[in-house]
Residue, then its C-alpha position, 0 to 999 in steps of 0.5 A: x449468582x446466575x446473573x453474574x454469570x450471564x454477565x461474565x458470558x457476556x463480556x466475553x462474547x463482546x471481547x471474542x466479537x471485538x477481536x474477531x473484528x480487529x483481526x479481520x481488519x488488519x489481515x484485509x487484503x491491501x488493494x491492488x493498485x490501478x494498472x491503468x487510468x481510466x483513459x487506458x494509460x499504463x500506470x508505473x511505479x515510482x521505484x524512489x517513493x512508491x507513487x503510481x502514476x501514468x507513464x505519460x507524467x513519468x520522468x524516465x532514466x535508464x540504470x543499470x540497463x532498465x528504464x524506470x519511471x519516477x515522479x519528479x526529477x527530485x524522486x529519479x536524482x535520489x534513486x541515482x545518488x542511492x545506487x551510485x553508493 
């Protein structure tokens, strides 16, 4: 009967300690993005995809007044077709 018991004591401590863990990762802090390469070169968002990039790689267009940054013509064509509609 005593030993019942501590099994059932320990069963519940591994599955308190298990979902503690599993908490503990899913509620990490996502990690910042570069703000800069490691050359010092301001890095942009890519507004159609999410990639990060440096500005100096970046195709740039102007909409609706503001210069945005995107990875490649076919990122920057489909944020235009996406705001024209």
């Amino acid at each position: 009967m005593f030993v019942r018991l501590l099994l059932w004591i320990l069963l519940g401590f591994v599955v308190y300690t298990g979902y503690q863990a599993v908490k503990r990762v899913l509620n990490a802090p996502k990690p910042k993005p570069p703000e800069k390469t490691s050359r010092g070169e301001e890095m942009v968002k890519d507004p159609q995809c999410g990639t990060y990039l440096p500005r100096s790689d970046a195709h740039s267009a102007q909409i609706n007044g503001q210069t945005c940054y995107f990875c490649s013509e076919k990122c920057r064509t489909a944020y235009q077709d996406r705001q024209r509609s």
